[in-house]
C-alpha positions as CSV (number, residue, x, y, z in Angstrom):
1,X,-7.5,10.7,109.6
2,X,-4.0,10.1,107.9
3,X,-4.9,8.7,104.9
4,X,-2.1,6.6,105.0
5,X,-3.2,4.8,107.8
6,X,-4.2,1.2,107.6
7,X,-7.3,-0.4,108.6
8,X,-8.1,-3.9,108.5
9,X,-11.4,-5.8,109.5
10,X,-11.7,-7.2,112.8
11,X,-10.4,-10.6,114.1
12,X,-13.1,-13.1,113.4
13,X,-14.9,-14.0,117.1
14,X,-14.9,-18.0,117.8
15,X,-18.7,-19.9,117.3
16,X,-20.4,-19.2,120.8
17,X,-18.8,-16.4,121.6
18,X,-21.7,-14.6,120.6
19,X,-24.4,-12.0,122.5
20,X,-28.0,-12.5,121.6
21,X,-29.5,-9.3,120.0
22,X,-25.9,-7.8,119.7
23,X,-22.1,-7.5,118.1
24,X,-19.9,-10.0,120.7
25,X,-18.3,-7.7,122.5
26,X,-15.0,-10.5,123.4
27,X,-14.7,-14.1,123.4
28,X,-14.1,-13.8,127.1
29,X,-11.8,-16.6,127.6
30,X,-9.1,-15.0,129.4
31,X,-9.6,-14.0,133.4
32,X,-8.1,-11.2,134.5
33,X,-8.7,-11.2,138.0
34,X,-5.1,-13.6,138.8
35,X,-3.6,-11.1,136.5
36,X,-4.3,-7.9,138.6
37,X,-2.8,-9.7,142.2
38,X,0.8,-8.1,142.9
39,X,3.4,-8.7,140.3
40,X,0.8,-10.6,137.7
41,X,-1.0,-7.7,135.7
42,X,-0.4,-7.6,131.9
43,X,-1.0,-4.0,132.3
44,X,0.5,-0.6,134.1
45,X,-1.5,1.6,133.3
46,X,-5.0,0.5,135.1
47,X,-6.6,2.2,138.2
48,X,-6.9,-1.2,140.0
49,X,-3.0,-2.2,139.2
50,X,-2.5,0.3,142.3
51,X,-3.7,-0.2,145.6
52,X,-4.7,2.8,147.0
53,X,-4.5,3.4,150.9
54,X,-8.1,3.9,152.1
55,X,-7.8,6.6,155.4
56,X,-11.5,6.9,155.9
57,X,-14.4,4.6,154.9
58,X,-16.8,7.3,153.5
59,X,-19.0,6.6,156.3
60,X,-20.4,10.2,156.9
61,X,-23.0,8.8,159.9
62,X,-20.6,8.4,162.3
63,X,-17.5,10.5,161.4
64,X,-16.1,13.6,163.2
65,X,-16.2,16.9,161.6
66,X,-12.4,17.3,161.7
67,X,-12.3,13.9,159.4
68,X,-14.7,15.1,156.7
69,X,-12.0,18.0,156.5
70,X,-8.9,15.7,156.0
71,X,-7.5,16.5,152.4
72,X,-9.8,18.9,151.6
73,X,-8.9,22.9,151.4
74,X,-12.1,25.4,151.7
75,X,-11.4,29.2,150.6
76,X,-13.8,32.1,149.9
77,X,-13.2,34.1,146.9
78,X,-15.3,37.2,146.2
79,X,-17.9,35.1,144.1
80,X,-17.8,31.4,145.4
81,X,-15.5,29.2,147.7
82,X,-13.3,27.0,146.2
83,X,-12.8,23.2,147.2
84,X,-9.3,21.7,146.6
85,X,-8.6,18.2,147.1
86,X,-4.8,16.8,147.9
87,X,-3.9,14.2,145.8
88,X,-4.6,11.4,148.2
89,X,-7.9,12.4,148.5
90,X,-8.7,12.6,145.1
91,X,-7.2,8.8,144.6
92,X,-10.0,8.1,147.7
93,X,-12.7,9.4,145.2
94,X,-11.7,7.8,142.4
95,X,-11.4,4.1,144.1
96,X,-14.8,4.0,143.6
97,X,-14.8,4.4,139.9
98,X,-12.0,1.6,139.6
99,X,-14.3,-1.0,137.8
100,X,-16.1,1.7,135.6
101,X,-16.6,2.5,132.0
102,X,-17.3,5.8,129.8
103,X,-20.1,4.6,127.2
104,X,-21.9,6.7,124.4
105,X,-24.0,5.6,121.8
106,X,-22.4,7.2,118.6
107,X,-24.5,9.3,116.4
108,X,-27.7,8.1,118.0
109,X,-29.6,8.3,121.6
110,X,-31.0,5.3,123.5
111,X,-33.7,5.1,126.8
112,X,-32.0,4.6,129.9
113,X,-34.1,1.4,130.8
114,X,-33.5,0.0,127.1
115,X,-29.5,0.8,127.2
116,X,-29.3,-0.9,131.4
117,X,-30.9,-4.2,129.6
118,X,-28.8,-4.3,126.8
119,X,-25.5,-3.7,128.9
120,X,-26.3,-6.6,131.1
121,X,-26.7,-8.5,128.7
122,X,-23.7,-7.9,126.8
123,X,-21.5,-7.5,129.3
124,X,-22.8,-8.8,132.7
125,X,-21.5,-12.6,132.6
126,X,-20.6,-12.9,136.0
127,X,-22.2,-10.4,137.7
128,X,-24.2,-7.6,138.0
129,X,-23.5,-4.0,135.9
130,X,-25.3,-0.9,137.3
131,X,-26.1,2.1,134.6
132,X,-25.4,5.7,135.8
133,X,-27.2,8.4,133.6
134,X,-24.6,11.5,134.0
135,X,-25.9,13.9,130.7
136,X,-25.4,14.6,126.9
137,X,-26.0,10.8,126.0
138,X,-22.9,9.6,128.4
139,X,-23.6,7.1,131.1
140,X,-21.5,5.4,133.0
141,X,-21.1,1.8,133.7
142,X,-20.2,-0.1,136.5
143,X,-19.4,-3.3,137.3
144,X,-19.1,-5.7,140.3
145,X,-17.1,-8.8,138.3
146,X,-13.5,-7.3,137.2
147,X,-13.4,-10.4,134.4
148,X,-16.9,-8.3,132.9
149,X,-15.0,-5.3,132.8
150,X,-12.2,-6.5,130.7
151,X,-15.1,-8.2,128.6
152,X,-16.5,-5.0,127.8
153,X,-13.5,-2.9,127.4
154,X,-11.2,-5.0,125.4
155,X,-13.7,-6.6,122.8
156,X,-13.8,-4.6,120.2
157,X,-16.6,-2.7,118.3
158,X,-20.2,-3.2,120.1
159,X,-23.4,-2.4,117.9
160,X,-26.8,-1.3,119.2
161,X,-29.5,-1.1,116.8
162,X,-26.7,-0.6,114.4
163,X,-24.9,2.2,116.3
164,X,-22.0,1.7,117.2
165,X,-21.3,1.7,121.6
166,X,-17.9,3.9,122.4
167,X,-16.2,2.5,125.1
168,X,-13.3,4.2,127.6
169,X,-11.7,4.5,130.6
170,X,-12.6,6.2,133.7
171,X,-10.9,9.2,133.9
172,X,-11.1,12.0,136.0
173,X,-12.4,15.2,136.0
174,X,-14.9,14.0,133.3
175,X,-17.4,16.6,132.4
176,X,-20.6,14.8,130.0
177,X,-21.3,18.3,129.0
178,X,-18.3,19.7,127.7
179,X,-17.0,16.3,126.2
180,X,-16.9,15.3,122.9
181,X,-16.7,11.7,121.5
182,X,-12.4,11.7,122.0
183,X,-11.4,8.2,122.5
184,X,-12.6,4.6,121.4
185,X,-10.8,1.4,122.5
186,X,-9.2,-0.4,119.6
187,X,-7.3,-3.5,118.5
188,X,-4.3,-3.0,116.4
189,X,-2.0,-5.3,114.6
190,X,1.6,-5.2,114.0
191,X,2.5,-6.7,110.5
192,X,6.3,-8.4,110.1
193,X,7.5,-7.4,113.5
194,X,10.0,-9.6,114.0
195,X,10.0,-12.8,116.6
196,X,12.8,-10.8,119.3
197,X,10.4,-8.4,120.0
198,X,7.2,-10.1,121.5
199,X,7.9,-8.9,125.0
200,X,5.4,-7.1,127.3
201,X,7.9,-4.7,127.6
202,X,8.2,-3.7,123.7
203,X,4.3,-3.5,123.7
204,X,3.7,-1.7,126.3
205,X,6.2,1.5,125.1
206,X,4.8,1.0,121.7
207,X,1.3,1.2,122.7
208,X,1.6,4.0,124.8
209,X,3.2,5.8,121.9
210,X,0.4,4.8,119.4
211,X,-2.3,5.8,121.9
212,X,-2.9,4.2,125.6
213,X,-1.9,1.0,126.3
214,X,-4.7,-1.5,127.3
215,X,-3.3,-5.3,126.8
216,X,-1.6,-7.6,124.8
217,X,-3.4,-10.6,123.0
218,X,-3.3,-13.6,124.3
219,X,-2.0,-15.8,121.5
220,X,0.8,-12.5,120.9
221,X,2.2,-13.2,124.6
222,X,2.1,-16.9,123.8
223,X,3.8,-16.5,120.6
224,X,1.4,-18.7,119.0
225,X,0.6,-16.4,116.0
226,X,3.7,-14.1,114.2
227,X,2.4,-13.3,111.4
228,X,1.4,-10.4,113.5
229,X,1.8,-8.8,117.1
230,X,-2.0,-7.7,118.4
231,X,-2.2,-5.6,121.1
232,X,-5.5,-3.3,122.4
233,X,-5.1,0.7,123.0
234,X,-7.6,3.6,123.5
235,X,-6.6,6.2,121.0
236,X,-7.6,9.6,120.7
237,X,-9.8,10.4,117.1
238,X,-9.1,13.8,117.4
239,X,-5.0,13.3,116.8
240,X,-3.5,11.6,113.8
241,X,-3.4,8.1,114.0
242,X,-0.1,6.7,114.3
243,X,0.6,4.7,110.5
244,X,3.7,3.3,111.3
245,X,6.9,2.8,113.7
246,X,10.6,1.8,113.2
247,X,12.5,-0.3,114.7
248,X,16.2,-1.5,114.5
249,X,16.4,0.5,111.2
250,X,13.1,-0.6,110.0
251,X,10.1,1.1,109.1
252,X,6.9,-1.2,109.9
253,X,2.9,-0.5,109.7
254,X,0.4,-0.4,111.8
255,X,-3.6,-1.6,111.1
256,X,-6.3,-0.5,112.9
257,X,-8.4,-3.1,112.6
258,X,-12.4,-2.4,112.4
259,X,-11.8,1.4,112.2
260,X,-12.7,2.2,108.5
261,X,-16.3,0.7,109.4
262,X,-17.2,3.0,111.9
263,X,-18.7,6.1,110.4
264,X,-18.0,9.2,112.5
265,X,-21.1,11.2,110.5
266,X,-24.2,9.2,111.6
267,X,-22.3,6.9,114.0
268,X,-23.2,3.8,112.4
269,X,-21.0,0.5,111.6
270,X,-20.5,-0.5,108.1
271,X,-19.5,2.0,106.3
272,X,-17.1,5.0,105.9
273,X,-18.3,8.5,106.7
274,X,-17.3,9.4,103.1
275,X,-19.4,7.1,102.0
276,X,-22.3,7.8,104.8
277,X,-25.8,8.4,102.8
278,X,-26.8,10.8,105.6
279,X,-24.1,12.6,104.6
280,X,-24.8,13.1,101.2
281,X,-28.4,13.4,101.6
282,X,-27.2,16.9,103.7
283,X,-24.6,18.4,100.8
């Protein structure tokens, strides 16, 4: 990481907004479901900002045999037949995942059974989340409340028995055995940025440049705290992290906050990996 790069500890949680057995996750206080009806979102960039058309139910009991071959392109090669799906199609497939997460336990393994109680209980407030075991330690979570989804994705650093829980997006074409821990969802602040620029609009270029944008605080959008701007992204840990950005002539910093206690050697939270004594106990 660029050493440059600050980090800063995580925003303090209010009393209650705790889990039992775990890190709080979020305080929770926001809903998001008013915010993803037409013209509300605070976001662009999410799945279930766009409604996608739905042409055919998935209903394979009664369907004709010309349906089940709408979007979908069958050729033989030498070896194999290939399957292409038009672009509709594959936004059909992908409704379905709309309300999901990516989770891994970094550095560390957990039961299925054991890792399905702890989720619900971090993250199912409202409703119910279902646990999909899909290889290499990934699993997939899904859940039916949308305000639980934003719970899990936007709160910050989760902890199970002391490992830290990565968090991402849905994205497609995801492949649990090829994939590599990449991306972790992340609060940032923005030190000094001046008052004219807390505007959904500046955030959201800004976040997309420092990784991808997720949401704006709360009290930021309210203007209620300038000290600094806060705003969540999911940023790749295999790029250089982003120290700073200018503006109008000025050159400002960026904090990660939470970041330098996540140790990328034995996955734990606490410490740096420099200072990981796993580490040193393999030199």
């Amino acid at each position: 990481m660029h050493e440059k790069v600050s980090a800063v500890p995580e925003t303090p949680l209010p009393s209650g907004a705790g889990v039992p057995l775990e890190k709080p996750c979020s305080t929770g206080s926001v809903s998001y479901k008013d915010a993803l009806k037409p013209g509300q979102s605070n976001n662009k960039n999410y799945p279930m900002d766009e409604v996608v058309e739905e042409y055919w139910d998935g209903n394979l009991v009664d369907s004709d045999e010309d349906d089940m071959k709408i979007g979908v392109t069958v050729t033989d090669t030498e070896a194999w037949p290939r399957l292409e799906f038009s672009e509709k199609e594959k936004q059909r497939l992908e409704k379905k995942w709309g309300k999901s997460l990516i989770i891994k336990i970094l550095g560390g393994s957990i039961g299925y059974m054991q890792l399905r109680r702890r989720v619900q209980l971090m993250w199912g407030k409202a409703g119910t989340v279902e646990l999909s075991d899909i290889g290499n330690d990934f699993f997939i979570a899904s859940f039916q409340d949308i305000d639980d989804y934003f719970f899990a994705l936007e709160g910050g650093p989760c902890l199970i028995n002391n490992h830290y829980l990565t968090v991402q997006t849905w994205k497609r074409n995801f492949n649990s055995r090829a994939e590599k821990i990449r991306n972790i969802v992340i609060w940032v602040r923005l030190p000094g940025l001046p008052g004219d620029y807390y505007d959904r609009k500046f955030f959201y270029n800004l976040g997309n440049k420092i990784g991808k944008d997720i949401k704006v605080d709360e009290m930021t959008l309210r203007r209620a705290r300038t000290m600094y701007a806060r705003i969540c992204v999911e940023i790749d840990l295999n790029a250089p992290l982003v120290p700073a950005y200018e503006v109008d002539g000025n050159l400002l910093k960026i904090e990660y906050e939470g970041l330098h206690q996540i140790c990328f050697a034995c996955g734990k939270f606490g410490h740096e990996e420099i200072q990981c004594p796993k580490k040193k106990e393999e030199l």
